[in-house]
PAVOBA-304217 format. One record per residue (C-alpha): residue in three letters; residue number from 1; z negated, x negated, y. Coordinates in nm, 3 decimals. Last residue first. Layout:
+------+-----+---------+---------+---------+
: type : seq :       z :       x :       y :
+------+-----+---------+---------+---------+
:  ALA : NUM :       Z :       X :       Y :
...
+------+-----+---------+---------+---------+
//
This chain:
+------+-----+---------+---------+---------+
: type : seq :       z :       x :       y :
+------+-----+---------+---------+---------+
:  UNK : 193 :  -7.298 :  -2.611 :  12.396 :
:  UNK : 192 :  -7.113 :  -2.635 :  12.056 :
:  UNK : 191 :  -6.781 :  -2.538 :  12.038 :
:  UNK : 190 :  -6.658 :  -2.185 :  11.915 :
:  UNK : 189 :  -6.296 :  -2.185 :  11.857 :
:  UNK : 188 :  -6.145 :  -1.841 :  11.812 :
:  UNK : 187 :  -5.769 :  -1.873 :  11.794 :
:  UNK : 186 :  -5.569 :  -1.617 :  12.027 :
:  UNK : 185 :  -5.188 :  -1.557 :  11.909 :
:  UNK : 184 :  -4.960 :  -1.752 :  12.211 :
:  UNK : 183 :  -4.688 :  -1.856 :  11.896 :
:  UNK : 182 :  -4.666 :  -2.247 :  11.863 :
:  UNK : 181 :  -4.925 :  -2.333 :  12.128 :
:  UNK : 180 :  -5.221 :  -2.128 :  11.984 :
:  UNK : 179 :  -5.423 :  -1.975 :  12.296 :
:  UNK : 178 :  -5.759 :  -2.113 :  12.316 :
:  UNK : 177 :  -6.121 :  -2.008 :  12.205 :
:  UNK : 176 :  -6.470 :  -1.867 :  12.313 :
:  UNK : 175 :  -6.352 :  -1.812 :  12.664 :
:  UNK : 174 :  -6.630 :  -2.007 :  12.876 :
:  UNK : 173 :  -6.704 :  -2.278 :  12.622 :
:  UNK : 172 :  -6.320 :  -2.337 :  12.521 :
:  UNK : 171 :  -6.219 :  -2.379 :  12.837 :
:  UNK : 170 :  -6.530 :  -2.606 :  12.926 :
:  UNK : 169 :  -6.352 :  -2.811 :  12.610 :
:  UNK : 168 :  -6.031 :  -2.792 :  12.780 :
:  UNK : 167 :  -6.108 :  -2.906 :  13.083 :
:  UNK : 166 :  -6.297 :  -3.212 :  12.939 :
:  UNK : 165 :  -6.024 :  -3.316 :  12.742 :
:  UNK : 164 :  -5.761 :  -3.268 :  13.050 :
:  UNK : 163 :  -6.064 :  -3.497 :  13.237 :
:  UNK : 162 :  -6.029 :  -3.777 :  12.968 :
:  UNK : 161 :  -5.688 :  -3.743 :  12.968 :
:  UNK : 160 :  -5.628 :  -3.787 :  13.308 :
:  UNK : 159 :  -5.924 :  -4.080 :  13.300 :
:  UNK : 158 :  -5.705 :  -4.292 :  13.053 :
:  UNK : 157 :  -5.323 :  -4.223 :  13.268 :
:  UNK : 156 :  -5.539 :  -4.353 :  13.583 :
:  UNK : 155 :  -5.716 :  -4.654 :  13.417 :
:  UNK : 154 :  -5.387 :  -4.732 :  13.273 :
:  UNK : 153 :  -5.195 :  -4.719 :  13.594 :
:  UNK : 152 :  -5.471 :  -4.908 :  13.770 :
:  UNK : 151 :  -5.453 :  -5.175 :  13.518 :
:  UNK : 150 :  -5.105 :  -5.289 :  13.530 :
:  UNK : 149 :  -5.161 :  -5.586 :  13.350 :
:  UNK : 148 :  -4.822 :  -5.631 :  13.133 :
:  UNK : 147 :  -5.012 :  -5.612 :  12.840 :
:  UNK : 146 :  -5.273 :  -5.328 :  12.945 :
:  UNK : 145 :  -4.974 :  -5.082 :  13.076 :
:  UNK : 144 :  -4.762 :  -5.197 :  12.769 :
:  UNK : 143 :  -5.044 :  -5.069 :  12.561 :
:  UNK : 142 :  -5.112 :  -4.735 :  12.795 :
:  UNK : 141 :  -4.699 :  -4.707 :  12.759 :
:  UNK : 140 :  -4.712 :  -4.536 :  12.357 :
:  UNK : 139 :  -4.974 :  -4.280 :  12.542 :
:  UNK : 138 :  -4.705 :  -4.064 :  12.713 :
:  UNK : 137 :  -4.715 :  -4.003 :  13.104 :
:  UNK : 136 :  -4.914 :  -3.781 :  13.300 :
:  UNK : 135 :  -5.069 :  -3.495 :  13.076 :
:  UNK : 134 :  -5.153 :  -3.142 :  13.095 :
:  UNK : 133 :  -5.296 :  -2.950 :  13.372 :
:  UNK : 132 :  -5.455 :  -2.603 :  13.199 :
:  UNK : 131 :  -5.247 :  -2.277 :  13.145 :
:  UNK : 130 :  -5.373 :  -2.196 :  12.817 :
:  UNK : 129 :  -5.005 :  -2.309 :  12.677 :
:  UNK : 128 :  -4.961 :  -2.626 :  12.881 :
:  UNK : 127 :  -5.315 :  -2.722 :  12.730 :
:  UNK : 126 :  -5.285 :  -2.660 :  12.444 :
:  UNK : 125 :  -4.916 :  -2.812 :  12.418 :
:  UNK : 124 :  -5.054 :  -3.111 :  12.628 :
:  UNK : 123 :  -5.353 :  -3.183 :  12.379 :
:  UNK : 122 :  -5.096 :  -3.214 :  12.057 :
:  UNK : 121 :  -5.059 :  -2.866 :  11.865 :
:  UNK : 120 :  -4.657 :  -2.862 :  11.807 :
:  UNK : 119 :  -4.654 :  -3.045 :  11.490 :
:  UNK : 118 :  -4.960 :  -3.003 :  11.281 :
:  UNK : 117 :  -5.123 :  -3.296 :  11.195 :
:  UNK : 116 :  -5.267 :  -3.238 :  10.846 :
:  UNK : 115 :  -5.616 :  -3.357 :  10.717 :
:  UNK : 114 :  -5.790 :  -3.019 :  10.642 :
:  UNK : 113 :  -5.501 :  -2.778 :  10.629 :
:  UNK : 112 :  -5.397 :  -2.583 :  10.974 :
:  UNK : 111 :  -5.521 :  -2.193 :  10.959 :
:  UNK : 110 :  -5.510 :  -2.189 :  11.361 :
:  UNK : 109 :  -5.892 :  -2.239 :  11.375 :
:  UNK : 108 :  -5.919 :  -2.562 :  11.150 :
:  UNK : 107 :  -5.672 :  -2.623 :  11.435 :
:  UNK : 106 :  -5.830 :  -2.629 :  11.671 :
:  UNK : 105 :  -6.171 :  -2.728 :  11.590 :
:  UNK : 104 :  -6.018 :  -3.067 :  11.461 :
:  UNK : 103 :  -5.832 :  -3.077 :  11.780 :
:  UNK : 102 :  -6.158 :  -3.031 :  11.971 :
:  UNK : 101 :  -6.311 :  -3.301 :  11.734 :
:  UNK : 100 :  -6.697 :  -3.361 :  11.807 :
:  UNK :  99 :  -6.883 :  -3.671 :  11.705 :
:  UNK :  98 :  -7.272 :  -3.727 :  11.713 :
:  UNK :  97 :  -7.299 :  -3.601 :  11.339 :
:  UNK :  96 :  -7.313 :  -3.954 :  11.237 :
:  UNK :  95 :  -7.396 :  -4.202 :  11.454 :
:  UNK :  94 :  -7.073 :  -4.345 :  11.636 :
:  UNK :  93 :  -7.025 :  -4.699 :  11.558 :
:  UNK :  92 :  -6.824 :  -4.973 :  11.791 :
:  UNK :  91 :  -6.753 :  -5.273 :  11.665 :
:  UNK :  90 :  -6.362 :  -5.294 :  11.688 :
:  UNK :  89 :  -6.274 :  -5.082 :  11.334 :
:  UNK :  88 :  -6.565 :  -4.809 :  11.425 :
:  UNK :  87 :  -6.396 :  -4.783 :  11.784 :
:  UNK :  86 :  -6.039 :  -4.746 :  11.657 :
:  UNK :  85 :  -6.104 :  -4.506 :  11.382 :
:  UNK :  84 :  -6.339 :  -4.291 :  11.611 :
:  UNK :  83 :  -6.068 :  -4.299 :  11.833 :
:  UNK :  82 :  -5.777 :  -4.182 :  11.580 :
:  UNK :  81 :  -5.860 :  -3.912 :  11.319 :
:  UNK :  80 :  -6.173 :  -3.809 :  11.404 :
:  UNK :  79 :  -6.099 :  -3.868 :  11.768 :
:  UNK :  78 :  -5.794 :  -3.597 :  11.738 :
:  UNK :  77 :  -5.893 :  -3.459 :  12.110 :
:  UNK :  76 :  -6.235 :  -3.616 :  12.174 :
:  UNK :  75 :  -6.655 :  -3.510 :  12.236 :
:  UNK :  74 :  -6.926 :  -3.767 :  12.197 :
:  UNK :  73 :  -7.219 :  -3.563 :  12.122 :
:  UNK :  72 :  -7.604 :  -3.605 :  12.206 :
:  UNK :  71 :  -7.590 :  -3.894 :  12.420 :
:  UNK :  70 :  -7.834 :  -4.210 :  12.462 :
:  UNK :  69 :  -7.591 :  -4.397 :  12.137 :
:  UNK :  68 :  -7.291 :  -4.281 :  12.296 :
:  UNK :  67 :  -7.401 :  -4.518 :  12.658 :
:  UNK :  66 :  -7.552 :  -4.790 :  12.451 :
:  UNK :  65 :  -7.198 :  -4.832 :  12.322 :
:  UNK :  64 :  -7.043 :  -4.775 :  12.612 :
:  UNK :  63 :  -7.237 :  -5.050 :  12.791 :
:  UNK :  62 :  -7.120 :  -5.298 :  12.485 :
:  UNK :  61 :  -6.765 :  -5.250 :  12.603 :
:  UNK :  60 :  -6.827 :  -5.388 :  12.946 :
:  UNK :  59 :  -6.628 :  -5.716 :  12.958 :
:  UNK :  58 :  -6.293 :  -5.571 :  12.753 :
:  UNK :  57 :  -6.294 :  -5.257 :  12.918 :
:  UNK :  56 :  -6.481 :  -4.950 :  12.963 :
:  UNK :  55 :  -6.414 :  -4.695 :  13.267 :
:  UNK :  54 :  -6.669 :  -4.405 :  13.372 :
:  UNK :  53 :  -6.669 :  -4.048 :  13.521 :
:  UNK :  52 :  -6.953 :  -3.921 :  13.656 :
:  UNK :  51 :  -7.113 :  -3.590 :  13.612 :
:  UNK :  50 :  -7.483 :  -3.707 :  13.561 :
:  UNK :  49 :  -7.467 :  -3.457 :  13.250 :
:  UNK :  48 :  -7.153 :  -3.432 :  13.177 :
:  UNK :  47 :  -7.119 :  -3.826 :  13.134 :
:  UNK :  46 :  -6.708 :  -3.864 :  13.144 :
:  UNK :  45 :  -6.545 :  -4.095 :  12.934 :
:  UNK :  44 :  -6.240 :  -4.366 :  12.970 :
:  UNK :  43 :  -6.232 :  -4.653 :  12.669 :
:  UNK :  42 :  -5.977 :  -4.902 :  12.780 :
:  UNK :  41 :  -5.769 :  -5.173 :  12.572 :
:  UNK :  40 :  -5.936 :  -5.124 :  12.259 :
:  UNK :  39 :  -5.756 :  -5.328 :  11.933 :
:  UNK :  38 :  -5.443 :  -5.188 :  11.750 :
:  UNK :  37 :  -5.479 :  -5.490 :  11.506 :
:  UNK :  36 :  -5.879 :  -5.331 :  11.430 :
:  UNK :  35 :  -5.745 :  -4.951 :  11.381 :
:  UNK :  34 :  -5.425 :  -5.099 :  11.179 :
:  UNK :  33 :  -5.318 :  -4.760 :  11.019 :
:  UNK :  32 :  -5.050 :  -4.650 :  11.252 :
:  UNK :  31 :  -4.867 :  -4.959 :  11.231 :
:  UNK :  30 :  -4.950 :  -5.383 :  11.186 :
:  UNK :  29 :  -5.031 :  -5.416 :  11.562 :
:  UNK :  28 :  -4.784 :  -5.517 :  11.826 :
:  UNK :  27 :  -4.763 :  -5.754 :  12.135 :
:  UNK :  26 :  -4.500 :  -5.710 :  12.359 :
:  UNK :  25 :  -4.300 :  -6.022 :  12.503 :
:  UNK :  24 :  -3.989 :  -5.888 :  12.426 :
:  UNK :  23 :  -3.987 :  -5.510 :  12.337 :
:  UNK :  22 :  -3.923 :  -5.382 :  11.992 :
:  UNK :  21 :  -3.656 :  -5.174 :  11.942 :
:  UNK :  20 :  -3.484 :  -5.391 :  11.712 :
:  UNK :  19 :  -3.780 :  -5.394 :  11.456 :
:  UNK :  18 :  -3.640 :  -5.037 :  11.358 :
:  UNK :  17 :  -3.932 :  -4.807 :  11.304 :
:  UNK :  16 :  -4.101 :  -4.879 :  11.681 :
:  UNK :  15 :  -4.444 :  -5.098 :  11.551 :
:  UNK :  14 :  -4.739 :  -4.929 :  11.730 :
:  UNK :  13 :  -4.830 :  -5.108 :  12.062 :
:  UNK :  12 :  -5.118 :  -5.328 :  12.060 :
:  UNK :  11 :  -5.424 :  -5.302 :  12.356 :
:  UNK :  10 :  -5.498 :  -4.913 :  12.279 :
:  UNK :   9 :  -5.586 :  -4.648 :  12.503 :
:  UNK :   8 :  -5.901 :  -4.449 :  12.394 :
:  UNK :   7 :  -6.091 :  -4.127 :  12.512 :
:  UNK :   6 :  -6.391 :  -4.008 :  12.587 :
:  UNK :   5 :  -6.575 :  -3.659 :  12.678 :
:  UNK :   4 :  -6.981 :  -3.744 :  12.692 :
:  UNK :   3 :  -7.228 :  -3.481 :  12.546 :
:  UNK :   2 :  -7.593 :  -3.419 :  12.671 :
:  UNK :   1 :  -7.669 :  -3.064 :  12.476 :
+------+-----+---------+---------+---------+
//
């Protein structure tokens, strides 16, 4: 297999849930649901197979496009439920059957209900629990990052998680599965190879 690991930062912040939290000058998209209004500030990916890390923006967008279209799997944390959303909403189509959900795998493992985000399972709890380097920083800045056009920061915070995705997936391939976060019981999680 020839998979990329990619992830998303988004141009619009998510609405705080009392308008007087908002910050000044801070653009915003409609909430949680508005994958076009949230718009693609940087895409971040790693090509396993050259082993190179790469950085999409705004006038190179259409490269990662041909890129996932030449690769056998495009690999995520939650990208069913997010990143796929956001790419498919801004012109950007994965072909079906491409996609792989670590998160998805996850937690289908841990017993978790088709379609539920289970607190306490997010990519740093994995990872903090399976002893792998978690994050830097929180995602809710990568918009403010973008806005206020501090682009090394967000290139930086994008290609951490990129390469904490891609450390946890060869986790997963060596081990044949992770410890569960909210009680250290072993999940098997096969992953494609």
């Amino acid at each position: 297999m020839n998979p990329i690991i990619y992830d998303i930062e988004i141009a619009h912040c998510i609405p705080p849930a009392d308008d007087a939290e908002r910050q000044p000058g801070i653009e915003y998209c409609a909430g949680w649901h508005d994958y076009a209004g949230m718009g693609i500030a940087l895409i971040t990916a790693y090509d396993i197979w050259p082993a190179e890390p790469r950085v999409f923006m705004g006038d190179n967008l259409a490269a990662f496009a041909e890129l996932i279209a030449a690769r056998d799997a495009v690999i995520g944390f939650n990208n069913y439920r997010f990143d796929d959303r956001v790419l498919e909403a801004n012109g950007i189509r994965l072909q079906e059957g491409k996609g792989i959900d670590l998160a998805a795998l996850i937690w289908r493992a841990a017993g978790v209900p088709q379609g539920e985000h289970p607190s306490g399972m997010g990519l740093e709890a994995i990872c903090h629990a399976n002893k792998l380097p978690g994050k830097r920083g929180h995602g809710a800045m990568a918009p403010i990052l973008y806005q206020t056009g501090r682009f090394g920061e967000l290139i930086d915070y994008g290609l951490t998680d990129t390469l904490i995705t891609l450390r946890l997936y060869r986790y997963l391939q060596i081990n044949g599965g992770c410890r569960d976060p909210r009680n250290g019981e072993w999940l098997n999680v096969p992953v494609p190879r």
